[in-house]
C-alpha positions in Angstrom: 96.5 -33.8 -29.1 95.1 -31.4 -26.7 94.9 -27.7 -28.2 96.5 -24.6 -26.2 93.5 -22.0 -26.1 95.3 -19.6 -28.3 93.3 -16.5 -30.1 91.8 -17.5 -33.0 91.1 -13.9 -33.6 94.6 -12.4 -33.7 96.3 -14.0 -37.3 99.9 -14.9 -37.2 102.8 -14.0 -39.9 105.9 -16.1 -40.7 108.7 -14.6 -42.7 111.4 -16.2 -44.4 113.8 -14.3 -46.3 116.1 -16.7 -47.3 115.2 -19.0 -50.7 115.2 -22.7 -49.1 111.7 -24.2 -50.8 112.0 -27.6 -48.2 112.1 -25.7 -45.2 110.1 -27.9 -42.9 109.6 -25.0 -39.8 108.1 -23.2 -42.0 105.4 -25.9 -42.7 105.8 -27.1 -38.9 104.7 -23.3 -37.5 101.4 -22.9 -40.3 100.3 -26.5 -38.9 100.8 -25.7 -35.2 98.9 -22.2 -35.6 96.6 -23.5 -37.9 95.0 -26.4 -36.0 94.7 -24.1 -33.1 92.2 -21.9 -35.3 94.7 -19.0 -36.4 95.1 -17.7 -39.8 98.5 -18.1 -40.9 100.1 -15.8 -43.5 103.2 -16.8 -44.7 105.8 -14.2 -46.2 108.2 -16.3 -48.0 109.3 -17.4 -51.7 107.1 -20.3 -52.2 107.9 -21.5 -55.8 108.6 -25.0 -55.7 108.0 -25.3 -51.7 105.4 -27.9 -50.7 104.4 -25.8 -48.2 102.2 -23.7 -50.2 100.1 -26.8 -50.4 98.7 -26.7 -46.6 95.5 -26.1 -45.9 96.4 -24.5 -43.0 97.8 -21.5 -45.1 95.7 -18.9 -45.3 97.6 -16.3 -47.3 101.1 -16.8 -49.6 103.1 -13.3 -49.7 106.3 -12.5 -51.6 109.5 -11.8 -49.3 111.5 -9.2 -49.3 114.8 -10.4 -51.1 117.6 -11.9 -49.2 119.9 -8.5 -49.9 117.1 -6.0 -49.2 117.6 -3.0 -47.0 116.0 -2.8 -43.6 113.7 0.2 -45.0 112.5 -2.8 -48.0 111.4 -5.1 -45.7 109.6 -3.0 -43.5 107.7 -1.9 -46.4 106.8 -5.4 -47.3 105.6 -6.2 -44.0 103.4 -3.6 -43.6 101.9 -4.4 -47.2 100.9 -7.5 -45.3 99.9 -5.8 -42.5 97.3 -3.8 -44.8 96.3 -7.2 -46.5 95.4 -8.8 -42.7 94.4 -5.8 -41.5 94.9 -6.9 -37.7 97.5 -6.7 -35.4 99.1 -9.6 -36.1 102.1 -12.1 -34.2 104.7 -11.5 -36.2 107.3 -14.9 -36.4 110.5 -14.6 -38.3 111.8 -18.2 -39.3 115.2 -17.1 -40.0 118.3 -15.3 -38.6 118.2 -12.6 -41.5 114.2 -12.0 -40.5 114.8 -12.3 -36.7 117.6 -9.1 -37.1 115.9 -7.3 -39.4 112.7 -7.4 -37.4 113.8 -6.6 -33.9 115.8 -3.7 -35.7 112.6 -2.6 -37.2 110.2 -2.6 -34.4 109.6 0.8 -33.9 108.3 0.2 -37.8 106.0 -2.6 -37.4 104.4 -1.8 -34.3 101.5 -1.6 -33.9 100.8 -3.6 -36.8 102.3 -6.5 -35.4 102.8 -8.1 -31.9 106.4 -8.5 -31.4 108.3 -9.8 -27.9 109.7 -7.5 -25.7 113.6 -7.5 -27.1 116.1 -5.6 -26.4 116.4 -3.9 -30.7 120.3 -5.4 -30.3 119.7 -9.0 -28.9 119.1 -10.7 -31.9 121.9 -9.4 -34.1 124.2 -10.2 -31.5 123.7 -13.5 -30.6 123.1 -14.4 -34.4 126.8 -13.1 -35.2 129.1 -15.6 -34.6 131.8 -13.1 -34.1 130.3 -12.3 -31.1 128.8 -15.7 -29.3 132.5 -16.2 -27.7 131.9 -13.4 -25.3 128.6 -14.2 -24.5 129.2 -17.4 -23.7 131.9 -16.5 -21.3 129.5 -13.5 -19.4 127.2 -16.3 -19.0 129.7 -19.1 -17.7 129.1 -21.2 -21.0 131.4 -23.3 -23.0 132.4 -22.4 -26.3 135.0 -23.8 -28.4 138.4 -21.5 -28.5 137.2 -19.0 -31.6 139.8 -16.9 -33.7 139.5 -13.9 -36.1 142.1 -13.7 -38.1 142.9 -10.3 -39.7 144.7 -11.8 -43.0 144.9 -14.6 -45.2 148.7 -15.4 -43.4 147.0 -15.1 -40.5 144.3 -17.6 -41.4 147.2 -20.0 -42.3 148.9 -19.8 -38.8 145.8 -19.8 -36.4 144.4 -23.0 -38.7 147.5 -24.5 -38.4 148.4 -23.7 -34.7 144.8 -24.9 -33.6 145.3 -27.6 -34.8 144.1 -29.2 -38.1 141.4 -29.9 -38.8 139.8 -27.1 -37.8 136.2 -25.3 -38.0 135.7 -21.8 -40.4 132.5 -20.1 -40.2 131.4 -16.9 -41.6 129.9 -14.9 -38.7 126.6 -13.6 -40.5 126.3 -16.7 -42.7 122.6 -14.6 -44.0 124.9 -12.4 -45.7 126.6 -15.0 -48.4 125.3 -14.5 -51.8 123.5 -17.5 -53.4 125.1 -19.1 -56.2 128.8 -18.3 -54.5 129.2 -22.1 -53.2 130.6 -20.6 -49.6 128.9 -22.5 -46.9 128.2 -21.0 -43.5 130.4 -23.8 -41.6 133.1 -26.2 -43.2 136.1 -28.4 -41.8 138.9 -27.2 -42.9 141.8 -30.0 -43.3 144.6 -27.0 -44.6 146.2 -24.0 -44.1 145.5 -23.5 -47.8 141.8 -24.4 -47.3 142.1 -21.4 -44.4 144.4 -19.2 -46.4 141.7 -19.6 -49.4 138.1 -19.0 -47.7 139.7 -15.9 -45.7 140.6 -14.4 -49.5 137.0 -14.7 -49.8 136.0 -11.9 -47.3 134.4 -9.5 -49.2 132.4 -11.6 -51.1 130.9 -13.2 -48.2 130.2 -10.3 -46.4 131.5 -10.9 -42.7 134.2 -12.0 -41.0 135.9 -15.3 -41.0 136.1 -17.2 -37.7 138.5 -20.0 -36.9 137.5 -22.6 -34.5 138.6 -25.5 -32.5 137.3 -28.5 -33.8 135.1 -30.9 -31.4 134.5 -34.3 -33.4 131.0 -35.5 -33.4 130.1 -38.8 -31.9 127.3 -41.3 -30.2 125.4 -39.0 -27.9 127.5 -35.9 -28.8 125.3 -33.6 -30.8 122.5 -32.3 -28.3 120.4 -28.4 -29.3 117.4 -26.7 -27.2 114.9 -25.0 -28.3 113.0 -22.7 -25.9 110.4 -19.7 -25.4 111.5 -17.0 -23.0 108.1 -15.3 -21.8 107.7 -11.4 -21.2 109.2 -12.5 -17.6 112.1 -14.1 -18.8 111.1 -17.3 -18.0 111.3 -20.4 -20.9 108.3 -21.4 -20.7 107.9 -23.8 -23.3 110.3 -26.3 -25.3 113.0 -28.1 -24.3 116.5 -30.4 -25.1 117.2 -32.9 -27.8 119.7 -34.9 -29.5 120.5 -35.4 -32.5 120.5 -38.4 -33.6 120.9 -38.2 -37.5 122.3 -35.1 -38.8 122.6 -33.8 -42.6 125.0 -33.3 -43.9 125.9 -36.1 -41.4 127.7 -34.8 -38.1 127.6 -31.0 -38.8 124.6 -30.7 -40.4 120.4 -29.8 -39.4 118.5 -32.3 -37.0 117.4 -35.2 -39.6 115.8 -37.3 -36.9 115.9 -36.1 -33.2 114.9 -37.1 -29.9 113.2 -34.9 -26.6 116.0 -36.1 -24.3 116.5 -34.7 -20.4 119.4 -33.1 -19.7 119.0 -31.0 -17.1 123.2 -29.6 -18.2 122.2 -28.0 -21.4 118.7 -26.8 -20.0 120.9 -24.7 -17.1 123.4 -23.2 -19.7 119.8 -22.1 -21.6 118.8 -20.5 -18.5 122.3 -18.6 -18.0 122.2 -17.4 -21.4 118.7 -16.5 -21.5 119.6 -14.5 -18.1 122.4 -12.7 -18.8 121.1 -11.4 -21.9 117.8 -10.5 -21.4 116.0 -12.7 -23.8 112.5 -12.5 -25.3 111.0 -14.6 -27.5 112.0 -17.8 -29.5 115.6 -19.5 -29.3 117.4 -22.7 -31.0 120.6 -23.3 -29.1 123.4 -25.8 -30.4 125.2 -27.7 -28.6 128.5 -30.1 -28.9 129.7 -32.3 -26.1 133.4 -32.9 -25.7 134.3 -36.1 -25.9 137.4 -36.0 -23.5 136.4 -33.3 -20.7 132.2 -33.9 -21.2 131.5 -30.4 -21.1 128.6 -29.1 -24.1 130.2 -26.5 -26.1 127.5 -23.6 -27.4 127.9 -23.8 -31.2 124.9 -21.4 -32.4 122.3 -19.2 -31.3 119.3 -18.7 -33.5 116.9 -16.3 -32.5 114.1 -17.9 -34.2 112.6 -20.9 -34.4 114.4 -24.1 -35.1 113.7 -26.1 -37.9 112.7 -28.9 -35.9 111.1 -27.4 -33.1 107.8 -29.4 -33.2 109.6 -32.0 -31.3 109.0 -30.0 -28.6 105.5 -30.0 -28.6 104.3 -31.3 -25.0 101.6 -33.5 -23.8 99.1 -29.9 -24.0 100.0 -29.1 -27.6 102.8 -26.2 -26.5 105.1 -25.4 -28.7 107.3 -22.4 -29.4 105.4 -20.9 -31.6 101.9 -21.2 -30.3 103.6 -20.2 -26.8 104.5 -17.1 -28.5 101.2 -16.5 -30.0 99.7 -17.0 -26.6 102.2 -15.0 -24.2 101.7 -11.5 -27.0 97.9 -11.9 -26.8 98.4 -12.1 -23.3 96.6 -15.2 -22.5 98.2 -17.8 -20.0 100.5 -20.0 -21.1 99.8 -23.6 -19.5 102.8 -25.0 -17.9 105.6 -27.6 -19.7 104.2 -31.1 -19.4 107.7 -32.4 -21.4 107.4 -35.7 -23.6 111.0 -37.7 -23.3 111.6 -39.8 -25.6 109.5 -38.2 -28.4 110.4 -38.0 -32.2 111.3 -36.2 -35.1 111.8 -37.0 -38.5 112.9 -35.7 -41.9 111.6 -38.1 -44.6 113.4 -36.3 -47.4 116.8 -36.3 -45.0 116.3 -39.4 -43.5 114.2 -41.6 -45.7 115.1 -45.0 -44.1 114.2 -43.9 -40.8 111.0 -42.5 -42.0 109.9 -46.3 -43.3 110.8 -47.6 -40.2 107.6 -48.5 -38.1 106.5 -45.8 -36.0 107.2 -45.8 -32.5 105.0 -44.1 -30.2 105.0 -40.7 -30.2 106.7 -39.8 -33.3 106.2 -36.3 -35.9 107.2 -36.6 -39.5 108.4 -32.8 -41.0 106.3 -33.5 -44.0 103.5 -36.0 -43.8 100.3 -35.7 -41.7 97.3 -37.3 -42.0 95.5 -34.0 -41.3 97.4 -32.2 -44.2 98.7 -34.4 -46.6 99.2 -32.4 -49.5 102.5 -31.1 -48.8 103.7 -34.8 -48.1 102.6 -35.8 -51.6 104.0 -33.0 -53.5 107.3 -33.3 -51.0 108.4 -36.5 -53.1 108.4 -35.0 -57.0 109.7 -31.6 -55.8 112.6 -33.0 -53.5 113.4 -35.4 -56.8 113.3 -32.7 -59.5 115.7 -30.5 -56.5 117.9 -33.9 -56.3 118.1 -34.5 -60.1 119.1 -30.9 -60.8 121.8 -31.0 -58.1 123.1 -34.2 -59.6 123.4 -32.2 -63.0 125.4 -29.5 -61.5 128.1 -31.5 -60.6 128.8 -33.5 -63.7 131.7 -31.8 -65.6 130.9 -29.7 -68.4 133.2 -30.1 -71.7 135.9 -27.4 -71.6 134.8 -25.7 -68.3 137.8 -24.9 -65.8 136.7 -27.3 -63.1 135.1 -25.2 -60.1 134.1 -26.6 -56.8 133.7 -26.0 -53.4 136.2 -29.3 -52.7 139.5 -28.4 -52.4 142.3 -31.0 -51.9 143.3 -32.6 -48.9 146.6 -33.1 -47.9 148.2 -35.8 -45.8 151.4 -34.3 -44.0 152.7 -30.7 -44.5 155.1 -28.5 -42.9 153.9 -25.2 -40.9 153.8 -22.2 -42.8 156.2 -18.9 -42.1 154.7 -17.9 -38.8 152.9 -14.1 -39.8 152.4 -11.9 -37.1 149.5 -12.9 -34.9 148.7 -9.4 -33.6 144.8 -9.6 -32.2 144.8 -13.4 -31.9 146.0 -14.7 -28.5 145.3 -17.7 -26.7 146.3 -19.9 -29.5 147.2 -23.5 -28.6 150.1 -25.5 -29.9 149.8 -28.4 -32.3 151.8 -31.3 -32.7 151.2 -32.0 -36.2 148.3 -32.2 -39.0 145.9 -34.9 -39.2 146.6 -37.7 -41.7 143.7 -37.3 -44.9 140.3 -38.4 -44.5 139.1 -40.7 -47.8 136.7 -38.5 -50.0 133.6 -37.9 -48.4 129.9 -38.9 -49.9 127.7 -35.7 -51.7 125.3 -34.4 -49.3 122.5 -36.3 -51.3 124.7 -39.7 -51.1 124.5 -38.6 -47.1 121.0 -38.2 -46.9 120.0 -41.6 -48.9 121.8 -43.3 -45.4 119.7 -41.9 -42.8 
């Protein structure tokens, strides 16, 4: 693969505040910068990760912790900054780092190289809360969103919507581990609505209610994209998704570089309108009856998957970053349709398959193939212990995520609505769906 003519002499940092040890950007972003001759520090809990195994990695740093204050995080990158003692691209890889570091850029420069953001961007595209009225400044569908106010409130909008629906919290970097809330769920009751919403506090944002755009064939689509000091995306491109885990709402588990000059446009517009530096990992849902691709998230930060979009010169996101803050040219996009990318660990039968031409495994390369080896006895010791969790302990009040699905009920007292208009009428609730598989049972089909 040709290499972009980054500078080897200017090290790059990725931080990850949050705890997930298989995080396969991560490993994706020290391989890119590292074959093109930059030392790559990475600022993130590394127990039990196989990234730690690359020999691209030239330094391993603790993270802040995923509650700390903006003031304890810009003290831990500027202990790094000390330890590399250069100016240094600084790459968050994920929504909680992206915030935190555009808020703290006054902080970390000069110490690190950071795009030219407006300080607000990030936080506000980040928060779901918020992407609504983007996407309508920017002329981009967005499926009908709801706040409600309280847990009656929750009931009606979920129920008036039209079951089932979508809840998401709008920070999701803000739920404390260990409290089994999920950024996104479907949500099949008013009782499933009425319940998360009693939940506020403890999650730490604000619930959002959403209409609810089944997946299908050819329906899940994302972009990932560099927006240069100019504003123009000058690297990445679109995909689809073509196995997804947890299947048909989860991360990419095998994708494809796919033209579609649609989603690319509504990339532009939003990049446009908002005034966009830096890295971005748009997803998209297509409508099955009026075709139109809904804007489901906006990460400000690298996608996990994002070396699909490594072109026929070697440009990806990242190592357009690294290239466009040292100020060196950025070569332009020679896109690679049909290209692929897989996640053994989330999609093991598709990574047995034989390789067709022009496919990228998250894991295994034959350049660095230590983190591929210890992927397989970390992801089983992960799997086991999950397994473990869910068997029922003697004389321990059942507690679970899963809360049961009904088949018919009637609409709930209608509460006051007060701050929620626009709400559609519904005919009726869906009948039950059978119980779905774990998210490990999911993964084992791919």
């Amino acid at each position: 693969m040709p290499q972009s003519p980054l500078d080897p002499r200017v090290p790059a940092v990725l931080l990850r505040i949050d705890r997930n040890p298989f995080h396969h950007g991560t490993l994706g972003a020290v391989r890119s910068l590292g074959r093109a001759g930059v030392d790559v520090h990475v600022v993130a809990d590394s127990t039990g990760s196989p990234v730690r195994a690359s020999r691209f990695v030239t330094g391993l740093h603790p993270p802040p912790p995923p509650s700390a204050a903006p003031a304890d995080i810009a003290a831990a990158l500027l202990r790094v900054a000390a330890r590399v003692e250069r100016p240094a691209v600084l790459i968050p890889m994920d929504d909680a780092g992206a915030v935190a570091v555009s808020a703290l850029r006054a902080e970390l420069t000069p110490a690190y190289l950071l795009p030219p953001q407006p300080r607000h961007v990030p936080a506000l595209v980040a928060d779901k809360a918020e992407l609504a009225g983007l996407c309508a400044a920017a002329d981009v569908p967005h499926p009908v969103t709801l706040i409600p106010e309280s847990a009656s409130q929750a009931a009606s909008a979920a129920w008036r919507l039209g079951l089932p629906v979508v809840a998401k919290w709008s920070r999701p970097w803000l739920l404390p581990a260990g409290s089994g809330l999920r950024s996104t769920v479907v949500v099949r009751s008013t009782q499933e609505a009425r319940d998360l919403y009693l939940r506020t506090d403890e999650a730490g944002s604000r619930l959002l209610l959403q209409t609810f755009l089944p997946p299908g064939p050819d329906r899940d689509w994302f972009f990932h994209g560099y927006a240069d000091r100019s504003g123009t995306l000058a690297a990445g491109g679109p995909g689809r998704k073509l196995c997804a885990w947890p299947r048909g709402a989860g991360l990419t588990a095998v994708g494809e570089w796919t033209d579609n000059p649609q989603v690319e446009a509504q990339a532009e517009r939003l990049t446009d309108s908002l005034g966009y530096r830096g890295v971005l990992d748009l997803d998209f849902r297509r409508c099955g009856s009026t075709g139109a691709y809904h804007l489901l998230d906006f990460n400000p930060r690298p996608g996990a998957q994002f070396r699909l979009f490594a072109d026929a010169a070697g440009l990806d996101v990242v190592r357009a970053q690294h290239l466009d803050l040292t100020h060196r040219p950025l070569p332009p996009r020679t896109p690679q349709p049909g290209r692929a990318f897989v996640v053994e660990n989330y999609a093991p039968l598709a990574a047995l398959r034989t390789p067709r031409h022009n496919r990228e495994l998250a894991w295994h390369a034959h350049d660095d193939t230590a983190p591929g080896r210890a992927l397989w006895g970390l992801w089983g010791s992960h799997v086991a212990r999950r397994l473990l969790d869910r068997l029922p302990r003697p004389g321990a009040a059942r507690v679970s995520g899963d809360l049961p699905r009904v088949v018919r009920q009637s609409p709930p007292p209608a509460p006051s609505l007060t701050g929620l208009p626009g709400l559609p009428d519904a005919d009726g609730a869906p009948d039950a769906a059978p119980a779905e598989p774990t998210d490990d049972e999911r993964a084992s089909r791919c």
